[in-house]
Legacy VTK file of the C-alpha trace (Angstrom):
# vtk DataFile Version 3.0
C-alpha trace
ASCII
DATASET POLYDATA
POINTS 628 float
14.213 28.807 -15.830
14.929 24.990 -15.352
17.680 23.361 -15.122
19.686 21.873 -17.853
19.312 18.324 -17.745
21.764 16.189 -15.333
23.337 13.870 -18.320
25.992 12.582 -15.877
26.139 8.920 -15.559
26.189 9.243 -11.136
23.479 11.529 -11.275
21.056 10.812 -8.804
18.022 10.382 -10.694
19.510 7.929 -12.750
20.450 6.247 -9.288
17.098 5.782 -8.609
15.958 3.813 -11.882
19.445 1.805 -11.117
17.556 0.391 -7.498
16.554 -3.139 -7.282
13.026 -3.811 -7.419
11.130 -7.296 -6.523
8.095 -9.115 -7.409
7.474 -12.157 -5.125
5.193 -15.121 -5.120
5.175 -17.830 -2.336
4.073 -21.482 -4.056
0.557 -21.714 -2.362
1.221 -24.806 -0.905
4.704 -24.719 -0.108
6.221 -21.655 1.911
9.426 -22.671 1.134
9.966 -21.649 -2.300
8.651 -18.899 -4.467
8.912 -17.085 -7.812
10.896 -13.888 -7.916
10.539 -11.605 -11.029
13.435 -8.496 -10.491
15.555 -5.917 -12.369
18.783 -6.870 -10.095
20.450 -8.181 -13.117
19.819 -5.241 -14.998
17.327 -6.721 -16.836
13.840 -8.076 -15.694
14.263 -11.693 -14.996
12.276 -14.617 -13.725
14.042 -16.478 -10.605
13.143 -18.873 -8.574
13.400 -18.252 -4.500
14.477 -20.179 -1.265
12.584 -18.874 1.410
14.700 -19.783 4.502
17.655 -18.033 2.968
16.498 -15.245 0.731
18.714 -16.960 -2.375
17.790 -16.465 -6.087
18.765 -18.197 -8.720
18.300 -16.755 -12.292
15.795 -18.921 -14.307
15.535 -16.919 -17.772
17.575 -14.523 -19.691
15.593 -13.414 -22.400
17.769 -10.286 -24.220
14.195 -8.183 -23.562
13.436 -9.254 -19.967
10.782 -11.283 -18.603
8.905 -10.077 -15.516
5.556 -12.102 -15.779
5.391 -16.193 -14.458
3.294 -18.326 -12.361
4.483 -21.032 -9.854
3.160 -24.505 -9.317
1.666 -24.759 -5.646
4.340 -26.947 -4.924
6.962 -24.853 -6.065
8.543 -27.260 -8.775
7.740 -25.712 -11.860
7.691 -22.391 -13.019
5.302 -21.134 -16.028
5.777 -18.128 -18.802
5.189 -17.748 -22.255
7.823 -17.877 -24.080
8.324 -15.131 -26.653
10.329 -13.497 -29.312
12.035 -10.035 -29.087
8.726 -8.531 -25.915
6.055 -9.344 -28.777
4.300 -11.136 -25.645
3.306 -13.659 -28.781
4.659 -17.285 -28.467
4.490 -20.729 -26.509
4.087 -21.249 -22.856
7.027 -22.969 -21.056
7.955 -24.998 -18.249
10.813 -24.785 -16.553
11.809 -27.278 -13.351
13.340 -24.957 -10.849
15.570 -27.747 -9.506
17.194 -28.614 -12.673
16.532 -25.555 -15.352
15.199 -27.987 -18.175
12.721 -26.294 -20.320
9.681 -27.650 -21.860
7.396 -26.091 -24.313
3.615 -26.740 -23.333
2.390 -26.741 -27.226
4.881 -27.445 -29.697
2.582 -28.037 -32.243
1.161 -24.376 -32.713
0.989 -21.233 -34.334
2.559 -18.412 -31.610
-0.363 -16.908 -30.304
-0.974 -13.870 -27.326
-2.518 -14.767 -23.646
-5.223 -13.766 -21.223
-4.395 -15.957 -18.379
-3.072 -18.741 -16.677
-3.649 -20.529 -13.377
-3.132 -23.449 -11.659
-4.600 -26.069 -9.498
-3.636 -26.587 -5.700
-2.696 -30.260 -6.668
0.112 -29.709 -8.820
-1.947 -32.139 -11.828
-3.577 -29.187 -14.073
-3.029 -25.963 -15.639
-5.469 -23.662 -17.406
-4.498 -20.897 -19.569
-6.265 -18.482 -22.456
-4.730 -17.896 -25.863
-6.406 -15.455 -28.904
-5.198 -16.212 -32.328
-6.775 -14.589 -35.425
-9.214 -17.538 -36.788
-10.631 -18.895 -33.528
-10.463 -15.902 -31.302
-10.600 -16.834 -27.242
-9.817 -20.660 -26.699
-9.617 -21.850 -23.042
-7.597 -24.273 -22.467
-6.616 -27.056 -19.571
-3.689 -29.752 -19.621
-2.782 -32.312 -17.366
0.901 -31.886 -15.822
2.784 -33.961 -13.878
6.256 -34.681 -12.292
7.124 -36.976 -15.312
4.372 -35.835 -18.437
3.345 -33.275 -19.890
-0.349 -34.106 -21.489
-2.039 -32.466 -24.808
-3.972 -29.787 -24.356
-7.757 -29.774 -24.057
-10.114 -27.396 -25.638
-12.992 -26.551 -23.572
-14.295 -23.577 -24.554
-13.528 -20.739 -27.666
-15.352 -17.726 -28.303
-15.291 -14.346 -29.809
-15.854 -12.363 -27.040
-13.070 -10.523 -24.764
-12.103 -13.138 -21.947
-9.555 -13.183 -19.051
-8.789 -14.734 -15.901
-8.948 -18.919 -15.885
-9.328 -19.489 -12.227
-8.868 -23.194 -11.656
-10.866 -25.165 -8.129
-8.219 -26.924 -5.934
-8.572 -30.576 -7.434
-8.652 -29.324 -10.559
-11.801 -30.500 -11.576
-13.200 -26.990 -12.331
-12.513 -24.133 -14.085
-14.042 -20.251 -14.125
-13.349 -17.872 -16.434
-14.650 -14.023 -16.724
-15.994 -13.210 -20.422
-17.607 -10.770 -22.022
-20.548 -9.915 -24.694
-20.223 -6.436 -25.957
-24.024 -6.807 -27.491
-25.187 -7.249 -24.158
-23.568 -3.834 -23.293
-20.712 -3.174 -20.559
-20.030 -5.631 -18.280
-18.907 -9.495 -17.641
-20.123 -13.094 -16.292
-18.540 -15.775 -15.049
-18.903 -19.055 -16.291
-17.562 -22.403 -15.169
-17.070 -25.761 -16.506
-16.335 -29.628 -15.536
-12.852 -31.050 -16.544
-14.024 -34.010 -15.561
-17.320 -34.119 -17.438
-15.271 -33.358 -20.571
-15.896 -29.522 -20.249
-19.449 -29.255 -19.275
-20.744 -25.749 -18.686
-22.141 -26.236 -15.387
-23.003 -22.829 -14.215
-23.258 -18.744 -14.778
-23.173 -15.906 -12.451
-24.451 -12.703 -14.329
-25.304 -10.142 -12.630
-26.799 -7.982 -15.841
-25.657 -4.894 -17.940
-22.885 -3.271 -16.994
-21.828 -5.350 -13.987
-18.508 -6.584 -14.048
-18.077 -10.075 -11.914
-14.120 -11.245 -11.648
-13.214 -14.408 -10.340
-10.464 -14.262 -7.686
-9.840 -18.464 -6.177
-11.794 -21.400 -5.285
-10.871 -22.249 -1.427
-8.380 -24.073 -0.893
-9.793 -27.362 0.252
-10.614 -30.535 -1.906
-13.972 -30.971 -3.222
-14.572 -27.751 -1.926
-16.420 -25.712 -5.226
-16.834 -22.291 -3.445
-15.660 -19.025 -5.351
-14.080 -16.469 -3.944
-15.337 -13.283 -6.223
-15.584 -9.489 -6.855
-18.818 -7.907 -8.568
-19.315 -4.211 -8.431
-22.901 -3.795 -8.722
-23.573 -1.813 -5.733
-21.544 0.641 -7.752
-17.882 -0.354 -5.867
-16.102 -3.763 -6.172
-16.890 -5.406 -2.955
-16.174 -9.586 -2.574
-18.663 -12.552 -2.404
-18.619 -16.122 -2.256
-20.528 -18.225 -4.870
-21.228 -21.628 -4.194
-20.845 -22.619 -8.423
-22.890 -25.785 -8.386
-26.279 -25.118 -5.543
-25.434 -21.298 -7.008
-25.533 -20.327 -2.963
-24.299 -16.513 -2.635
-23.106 -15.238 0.325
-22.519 -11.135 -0.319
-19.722 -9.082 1.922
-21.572 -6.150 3.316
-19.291 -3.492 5.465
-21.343 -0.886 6.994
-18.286 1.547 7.894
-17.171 1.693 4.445
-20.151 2.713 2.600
-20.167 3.011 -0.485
-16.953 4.785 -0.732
-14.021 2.960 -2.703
-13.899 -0.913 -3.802
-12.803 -3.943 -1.715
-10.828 -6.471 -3.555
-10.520 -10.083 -2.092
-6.594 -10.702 -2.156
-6.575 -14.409 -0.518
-8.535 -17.163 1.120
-6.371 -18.686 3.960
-5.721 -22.723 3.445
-8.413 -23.521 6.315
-10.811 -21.321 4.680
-11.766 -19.086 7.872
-10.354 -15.765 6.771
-10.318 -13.735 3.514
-7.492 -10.845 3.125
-9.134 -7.566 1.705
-7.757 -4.064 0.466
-9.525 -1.429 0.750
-9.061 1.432 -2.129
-10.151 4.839 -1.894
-8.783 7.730 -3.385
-5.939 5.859 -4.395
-5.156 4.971 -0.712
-4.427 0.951 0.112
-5.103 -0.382 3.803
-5.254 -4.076 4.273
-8.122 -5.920 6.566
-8.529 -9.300 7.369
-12.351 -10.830 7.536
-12.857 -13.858 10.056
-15.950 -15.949 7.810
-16.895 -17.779 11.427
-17.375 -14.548 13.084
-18.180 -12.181 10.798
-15.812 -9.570 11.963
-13.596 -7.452 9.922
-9.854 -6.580 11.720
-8.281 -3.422 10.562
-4.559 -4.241 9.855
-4.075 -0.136 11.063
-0.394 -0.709 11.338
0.185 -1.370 8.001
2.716 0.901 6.173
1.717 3.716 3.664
2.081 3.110 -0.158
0.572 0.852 -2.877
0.031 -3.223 -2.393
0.588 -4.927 -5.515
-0.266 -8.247 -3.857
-0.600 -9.828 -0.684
-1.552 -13.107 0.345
-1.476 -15.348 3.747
2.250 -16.666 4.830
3.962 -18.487 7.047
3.915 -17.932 10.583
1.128 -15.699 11.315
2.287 -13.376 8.122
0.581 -12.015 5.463
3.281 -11.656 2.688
2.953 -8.305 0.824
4.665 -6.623 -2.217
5.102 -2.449 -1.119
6.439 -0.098 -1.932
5.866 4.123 -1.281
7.125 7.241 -2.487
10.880 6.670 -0.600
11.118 2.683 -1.535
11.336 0.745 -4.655
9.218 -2.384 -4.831
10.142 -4.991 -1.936
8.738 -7.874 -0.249
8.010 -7.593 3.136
5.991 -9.854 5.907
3.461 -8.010 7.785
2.318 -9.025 11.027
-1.858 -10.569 10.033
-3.220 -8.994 13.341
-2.270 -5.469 13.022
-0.562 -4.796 9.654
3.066 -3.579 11.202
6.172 -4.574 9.194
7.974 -7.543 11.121
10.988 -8.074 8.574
11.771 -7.018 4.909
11.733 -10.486 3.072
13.575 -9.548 0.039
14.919 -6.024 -0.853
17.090 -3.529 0.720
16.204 -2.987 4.547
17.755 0.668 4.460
18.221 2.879 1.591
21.101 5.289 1.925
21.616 8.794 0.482
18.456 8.260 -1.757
16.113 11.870 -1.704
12.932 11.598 -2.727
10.208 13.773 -2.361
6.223 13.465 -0.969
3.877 13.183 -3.219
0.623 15.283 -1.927
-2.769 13.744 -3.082
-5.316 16.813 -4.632
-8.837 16.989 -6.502
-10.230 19.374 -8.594
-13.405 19.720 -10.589
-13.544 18.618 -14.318
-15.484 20.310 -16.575
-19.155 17.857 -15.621
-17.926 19.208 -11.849
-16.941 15.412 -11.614
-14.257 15.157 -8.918
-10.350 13.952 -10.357
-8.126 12.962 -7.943
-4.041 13.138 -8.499
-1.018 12.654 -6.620
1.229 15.925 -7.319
5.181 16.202 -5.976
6.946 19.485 -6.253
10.619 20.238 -5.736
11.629 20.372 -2.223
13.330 24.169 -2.551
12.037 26.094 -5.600
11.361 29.718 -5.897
7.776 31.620 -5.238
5.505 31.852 -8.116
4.810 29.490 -10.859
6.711 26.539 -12.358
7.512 24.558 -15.522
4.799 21.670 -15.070
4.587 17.919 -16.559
0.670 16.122 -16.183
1.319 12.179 -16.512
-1.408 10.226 -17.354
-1.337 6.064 -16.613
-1.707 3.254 -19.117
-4.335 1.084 -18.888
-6.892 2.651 -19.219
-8.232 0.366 -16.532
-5.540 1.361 -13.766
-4.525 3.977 -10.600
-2.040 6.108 -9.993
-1.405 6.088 -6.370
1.427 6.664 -4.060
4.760 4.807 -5.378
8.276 4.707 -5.763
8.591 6.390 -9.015
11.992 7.636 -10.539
10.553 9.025 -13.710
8.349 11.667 -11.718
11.377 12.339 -9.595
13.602 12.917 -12.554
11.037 15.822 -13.577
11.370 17.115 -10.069
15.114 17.099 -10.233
14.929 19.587 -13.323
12.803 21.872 -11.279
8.994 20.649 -12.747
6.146 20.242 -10.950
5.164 16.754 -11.566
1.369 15.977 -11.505
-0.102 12.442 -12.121
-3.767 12.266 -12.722
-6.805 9.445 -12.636
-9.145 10.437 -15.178
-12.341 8.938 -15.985
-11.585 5.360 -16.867
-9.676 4.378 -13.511
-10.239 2.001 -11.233
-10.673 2.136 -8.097
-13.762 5.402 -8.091
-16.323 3.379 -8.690
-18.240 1.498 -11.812
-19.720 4.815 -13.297
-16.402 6.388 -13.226
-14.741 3.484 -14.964
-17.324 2.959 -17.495
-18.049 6.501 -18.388
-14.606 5.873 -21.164
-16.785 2.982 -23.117
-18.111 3.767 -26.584
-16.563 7.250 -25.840
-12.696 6.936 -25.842
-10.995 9.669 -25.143
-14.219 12.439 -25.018
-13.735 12.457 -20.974
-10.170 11.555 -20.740
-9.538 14.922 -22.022
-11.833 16.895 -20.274
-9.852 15.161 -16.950
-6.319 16.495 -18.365
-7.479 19.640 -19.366
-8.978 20.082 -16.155
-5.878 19.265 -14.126
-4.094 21.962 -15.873
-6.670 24.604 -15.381
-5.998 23.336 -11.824
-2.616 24.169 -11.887
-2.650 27.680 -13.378
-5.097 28.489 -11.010
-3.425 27.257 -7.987
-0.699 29.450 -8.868
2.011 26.240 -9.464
2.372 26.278 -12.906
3.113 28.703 -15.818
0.279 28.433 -18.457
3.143 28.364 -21.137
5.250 26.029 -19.372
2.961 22.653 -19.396
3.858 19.603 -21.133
1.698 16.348 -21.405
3.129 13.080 -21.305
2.030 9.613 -21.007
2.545 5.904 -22.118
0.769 3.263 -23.641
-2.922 4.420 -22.846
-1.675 7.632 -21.602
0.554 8.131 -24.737
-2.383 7.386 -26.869
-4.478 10.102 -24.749
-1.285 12.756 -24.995
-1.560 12.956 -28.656
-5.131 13.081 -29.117
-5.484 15.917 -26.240
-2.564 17.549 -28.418
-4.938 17.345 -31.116
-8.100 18.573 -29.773
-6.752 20.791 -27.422
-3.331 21.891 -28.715
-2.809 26.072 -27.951
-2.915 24.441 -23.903
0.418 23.067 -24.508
3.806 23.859 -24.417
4.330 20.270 -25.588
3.437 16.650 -25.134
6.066 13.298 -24.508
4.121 10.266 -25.930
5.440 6.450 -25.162
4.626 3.388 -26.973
1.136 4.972 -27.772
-1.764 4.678 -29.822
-1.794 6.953 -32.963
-4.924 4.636 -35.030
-7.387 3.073 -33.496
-8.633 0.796 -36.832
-5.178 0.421 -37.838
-4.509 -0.960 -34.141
-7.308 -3.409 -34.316
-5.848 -4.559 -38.060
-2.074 -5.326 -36.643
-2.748 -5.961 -32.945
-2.460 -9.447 -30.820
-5.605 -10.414 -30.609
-5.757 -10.839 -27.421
-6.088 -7.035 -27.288
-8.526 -6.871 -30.453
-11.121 -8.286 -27.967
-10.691 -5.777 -25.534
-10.870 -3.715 -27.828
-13.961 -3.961 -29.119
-15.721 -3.870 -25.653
-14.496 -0.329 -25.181
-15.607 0.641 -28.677
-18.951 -1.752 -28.536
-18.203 -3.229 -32.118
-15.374 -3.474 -34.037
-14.171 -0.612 -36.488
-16.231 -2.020 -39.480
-19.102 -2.151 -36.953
-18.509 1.803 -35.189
-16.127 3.731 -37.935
-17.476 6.889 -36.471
-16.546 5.784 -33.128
-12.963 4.749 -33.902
-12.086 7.653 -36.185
-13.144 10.728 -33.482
-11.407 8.753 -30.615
-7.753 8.219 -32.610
-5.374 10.942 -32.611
-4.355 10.400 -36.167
-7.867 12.186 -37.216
-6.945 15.544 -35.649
-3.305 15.544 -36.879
-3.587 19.122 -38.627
-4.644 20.773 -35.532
-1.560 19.999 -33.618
0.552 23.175 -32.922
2.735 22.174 -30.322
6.110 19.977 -30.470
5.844 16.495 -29.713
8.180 13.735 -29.010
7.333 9.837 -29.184
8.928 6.778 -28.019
7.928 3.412 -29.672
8.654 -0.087 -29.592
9.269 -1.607 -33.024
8.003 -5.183 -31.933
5.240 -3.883 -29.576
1.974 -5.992 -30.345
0.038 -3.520 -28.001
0.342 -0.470 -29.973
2.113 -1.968 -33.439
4.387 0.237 -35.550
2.688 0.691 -38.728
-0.414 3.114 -37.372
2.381 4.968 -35.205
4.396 5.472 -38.876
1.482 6.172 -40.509
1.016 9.185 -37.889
4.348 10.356 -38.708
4.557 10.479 -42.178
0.839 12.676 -41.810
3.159 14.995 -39.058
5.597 15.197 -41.284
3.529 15.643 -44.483
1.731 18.503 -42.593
5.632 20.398 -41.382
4.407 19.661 -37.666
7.403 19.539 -35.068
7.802 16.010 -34.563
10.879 13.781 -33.048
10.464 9.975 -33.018
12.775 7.368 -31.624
12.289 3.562 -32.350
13.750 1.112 -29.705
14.220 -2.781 -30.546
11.634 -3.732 -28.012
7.832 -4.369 -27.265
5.405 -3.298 -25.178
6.989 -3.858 -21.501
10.363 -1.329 -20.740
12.313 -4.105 -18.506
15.870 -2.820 -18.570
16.183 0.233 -16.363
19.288 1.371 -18.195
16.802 1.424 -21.950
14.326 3.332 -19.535
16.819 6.321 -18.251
17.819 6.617 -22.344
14.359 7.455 -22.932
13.822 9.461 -20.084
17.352 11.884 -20.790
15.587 11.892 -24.516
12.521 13.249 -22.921
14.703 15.981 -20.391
16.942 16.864 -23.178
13.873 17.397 -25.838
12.309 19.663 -22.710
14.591 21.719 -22.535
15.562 22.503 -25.634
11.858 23.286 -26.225
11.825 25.502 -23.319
14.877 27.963 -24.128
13.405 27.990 -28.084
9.985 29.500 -26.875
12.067 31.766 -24.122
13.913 32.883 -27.215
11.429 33.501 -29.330
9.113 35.278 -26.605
12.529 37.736 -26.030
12.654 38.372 -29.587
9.056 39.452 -29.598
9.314 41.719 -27.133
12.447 43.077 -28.252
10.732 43.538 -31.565
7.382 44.716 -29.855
9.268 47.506 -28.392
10.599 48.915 -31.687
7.210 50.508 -32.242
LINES 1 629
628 0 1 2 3 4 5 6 7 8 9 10 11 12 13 14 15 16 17 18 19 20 21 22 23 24 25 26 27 28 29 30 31 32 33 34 35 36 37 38 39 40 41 42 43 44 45 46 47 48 49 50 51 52 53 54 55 56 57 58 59 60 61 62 63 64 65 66 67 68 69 70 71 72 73 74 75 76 77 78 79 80 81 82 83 84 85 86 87 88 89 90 91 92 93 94 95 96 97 98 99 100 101 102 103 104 105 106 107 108 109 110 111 112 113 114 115 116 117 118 119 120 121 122 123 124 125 126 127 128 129 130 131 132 133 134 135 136 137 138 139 140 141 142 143 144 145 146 147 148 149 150 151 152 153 154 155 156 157 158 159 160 161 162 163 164 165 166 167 168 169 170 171 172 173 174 175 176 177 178 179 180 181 182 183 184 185 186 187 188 189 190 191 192 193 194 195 196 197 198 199 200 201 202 203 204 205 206 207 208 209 210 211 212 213 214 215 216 217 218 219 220 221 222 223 224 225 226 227 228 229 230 231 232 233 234 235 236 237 238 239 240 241 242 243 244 245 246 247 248 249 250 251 252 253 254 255 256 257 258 259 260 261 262 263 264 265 266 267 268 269 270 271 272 273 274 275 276 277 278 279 280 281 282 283 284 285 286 287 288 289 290 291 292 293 294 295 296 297 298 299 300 301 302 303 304 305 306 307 308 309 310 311 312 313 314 315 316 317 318 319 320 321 322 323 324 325 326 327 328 329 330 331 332 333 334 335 336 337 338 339 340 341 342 343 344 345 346 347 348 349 350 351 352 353 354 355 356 357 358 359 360 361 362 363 364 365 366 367 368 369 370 371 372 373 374 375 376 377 378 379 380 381 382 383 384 385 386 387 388 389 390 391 392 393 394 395 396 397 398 399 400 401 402 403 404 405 406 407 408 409 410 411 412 413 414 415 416 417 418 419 420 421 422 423 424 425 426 427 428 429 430 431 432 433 434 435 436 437 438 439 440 441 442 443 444 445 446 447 448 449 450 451 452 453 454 455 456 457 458 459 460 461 462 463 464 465 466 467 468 469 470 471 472 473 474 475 476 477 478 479 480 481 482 483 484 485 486 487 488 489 490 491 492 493 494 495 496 497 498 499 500 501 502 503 504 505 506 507 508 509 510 511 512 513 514 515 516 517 518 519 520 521 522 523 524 525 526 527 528 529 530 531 532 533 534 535 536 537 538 539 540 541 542 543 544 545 546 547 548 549 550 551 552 553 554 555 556 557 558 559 560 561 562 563 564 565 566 567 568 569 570 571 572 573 574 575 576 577 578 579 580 581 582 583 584 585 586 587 588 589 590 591 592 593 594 595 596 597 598 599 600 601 602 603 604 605 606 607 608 609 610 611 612 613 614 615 616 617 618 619 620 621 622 623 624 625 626 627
């Protein structure tokens, strides 16, 4: 039997939410000051960062937490949109890190959601992408300054699903990634003139269902080449596009094969050397690629874990965000030649009387014989046979689950689960076919993956086939209920966050920055694929659901809005299904670690308790069983 759940205040999995995590970005063209995004307060915050000395100084306090910003390359300014309550709907800001004085970039408009923002390597322009419902996508640049603040420009609006403004060093030029779901799967980039008043100049398309993503122009004036990603050998791998002569020079790595993507991370100031990490089966190693020579370094030293980002530093660095199954989140400098660790920039340099356990990477075979892979951590002492289990499956869907400092999976350990996290079809990271296998299919091979992995686990002796719950947030929230739905005798129960109960109801109430997207997984909107929309939402198989669920939501969350998660409940509760629901005050993002271990004790609590009533009614069973 598990343990009863550790509700004291010192117990260590709480501790472990409690640690200070970081988020750092150097100004590009000034290694003296950065852009720190951390929980230390209690809260995500945004503050800004003195190199030499490590300090940081608090820039916002907003009462939900802020965790995403951009920098100026000089390290003056710091940007973020400015919103109300974690809707991620509002104004972008600008704060001057010397003196805190705010200024909002467009007081003139209507709130409105975001798909990007960059800016130049001049300190003169900024580019950024707002949806709103009338005009959908609208790219924007604006001339800043020390002094001013210009209007914004319009250079481009359009229907489609579009991310990533990537502006050239003078500023002159500006790429964007979009998408046209009746051309099928896939993106181009195109790229206009600033200073031509917003001239398309050029495309790169590389055809159906080949995704190109701008990463930076190099970092030289007047110099137009693109640093890039496409994955149409089947795997991300980088290129260089020359966006005027439309000169491409392709990155081909014979010892890699075919196996895993290679993302471009940075282009060094002189433009010799691009930093690349190299992803396979959820496994991050860094190289560094010398353009003269051709030759690709293997940083082999470099520590085991996930890289959230890395980019060229001071001094011969490369300046890396890590972190691994027995550290939170830190920034650390890594030597560029071989990878080792030569200091811990920001973030504890010991942790003391922390446990955590290894997390052991498996595969199994889902139900096409497609191989999943998952990271699985177990209790460090536990009994022979089988075990309570939990599968977790990641948000996104367009994400990986590799090895990382995670509390919540440790919390289930704590109680005596095994703790399994899985990437199902729609991951990055396995390749395009993998990843696109999801679109105009939602959720068909998600479950297949999750009901795989348990199959897995009864078989492999770890788990008890009574004993499995499902949980998951956002994306994986939405996929817990609807593999509760189609698939509900498998499960002792399912934990659902912030999730997705509607899909047409989500497109109705949504930002709209995520109605685009959504409409390039579907390939049409709901009016356009009803069919589509209605088999992949969990709402639709409500009266098959047999087990117990619990869900967490976010009353101002613009991702997954309230009203389609209510109107799931009151069809649970219409039907006498055995449902618990908890509304928090915030949106989408979970900031505060202290909101976070609430949810989680709900979670341990609502286990438990589920546990000991099927124990009890099993004993009475028998009990009654052996009457006769």
């Amino acid at each position: 039997m598990n343990n009863a759940p550790l509700t004291d205040d010192n117990a260590m999995w709480k501790q472990r939410f409690r640690m200070h995590q970081y988020r750092g970005y150097l100004a590009k063209c000034n290694h003296q000051r950065g852009l720190v995004a951390s929980n230390q307060s209690g809260i995500y915050q945004l503050y800004s960062w003195t190199i030499s000395n490590g300090q940081l100084r608090q820039l916002t306090n907003h009462s939900e937490g802020k965790r995403d910003g951009f920098i100026s390359c000089d390290g003056r300014f710091v940007y973020y949109l400015n919103d109300k309550k974690g809707n991620e709907t509002g104004h972008y800001t600008r704060i001057d890190v010397d003196t805190g004085k705010e200024v909002d970039l467009t007081p003139g408009r209507e709130p409105y959601s975001s798909l990007g923002f960059h800016t130049d390597g001049i300190g003169k322009t900024i580019a950024y992408l707002t949806t709103d419902h009338e005009k959908g996508c609208q790219l924007f640049t604006q001339s800043v300054t020390m002094d001013s603040i210009g209007e914004p420009s319009l250079i481009y609006e359009t229907a489609n699903f579009t991310i990533n403004p990537i502006l050239s060093y003078n500023g002159d030029l500006v790429v964007i990634e979009t998408t046209d779901v009746k051309k099928g799967i896939g993106s181009i980039l195109v790229v206009f003139d600033i200073s031509n008043n917003g001239r398309l100049i050029s495309t790169l398309d590389y055809g159906h269902g080949v995704n190109v993503v701008p990463k930076q122009f190099a970092s030289l004036p007047n110099d137009i080449r693109l640093l890039a990603k496409s994955n149409r050998t089947g795997a991300n791998r980088p290129l260089i596009w020359n966006v005027r002569t439309n000169e491409q020079i392709d990155f081909i790595f014979d010892q890699f094969g075919i196996e895993g993507d290679i993302d471009p991370l940075d282009w060094s100031e002189d433009g010799n050397f691009i930093l690349l990490l190299h992803i396979h089966n959820a496994i991050f190693r860094l190289y560094c690629y010398s353009i003269v020579d051709k030759t690709i370094n293997a940083l082999i030293e470099q520590p085991s874990g996930m890289i959230h980002d890395a980019r060229f530093g001071p001094d011969g660095t490369i300046v890396v965000q890590w972190e691994n199954a027995h550290t939170p989140r830190r920034i650390v400098a890594l030597n560029v030649n071989n990878g080792a660790v030569e200091k811990v920039i920001l973030g504890p340099s010991k942790i003391e009387n922390l446990i955590t356990r290894s997390q052991r990477s498996v595969t199994f075979s889902s139900s096409d014989k497609q191989l999943i892979q998952g990271r699985l951590t177990l209790p460090s002492t536990h009994a022979d046979g089988p075990l309570a289990a939990i599968i977790d499956v990641h948000g996104g869907p367009a994400f990986v689950t590799s090895e990382k400092f995670d509390p919540v999976s440790e919390a289930w350990v704590d109680h005596g689960f095994a703790y399994l996290s899985i990437n199902y079809r729609g991951s990055i990271t396995f390749g395009r076919e993998f990843e696109h296998k999801i679109y105009s299919d939602i959720g068909h091979w998600e479950v297949e993956d999750i009901v795989a992995a348990r199959t897995w686990l009864v078989e492999q002796g770890i788990a008890r086939p009574n004993t499995i719950f499902l949980t998951g947030w956002s994306y994986g929230g939405y996929l817990t209920l609807l593999t509760l739905g189609k698939q509900s005798s498998l499960w002792a129960g399912g934990l659902a966050g912030i999730a997705i109960a509607d899909w047409t109801m989500l497109y109705e109430d949504s930002a709209e920055s995520l109605k685009t997207y959504e409409v390039s997984l579907f390939g049409g909107t709901p009016a356009e694929k009803p069919e589509l929309y209605a088999a992949a939402s969990p709402i639709t198989y409500v009266e098959q659901i047999s087990a117990p669920v619990l869900i967490i939501q976010g009353a101002n969350d613009t991702r997954c809005p309230a009203r389609q998660m209510k109107c799931f409940e009151s069809k649970m509760r219409q039907l006498n299904k055995k449902l618990e629901i908890e509304w928090f005050g915030g949106g989408h993002a979970l900031n505060a670690p202290e909101q976070l271990i609430l949810h989680i004790e709900k979670m341990l609590c609502w286990t438990h308790r589920v546990l000991e009533e099927n124990n009890a009614k099993t004993t009475s069973q028998s009990k009654t069983a052996a009457l006769f």
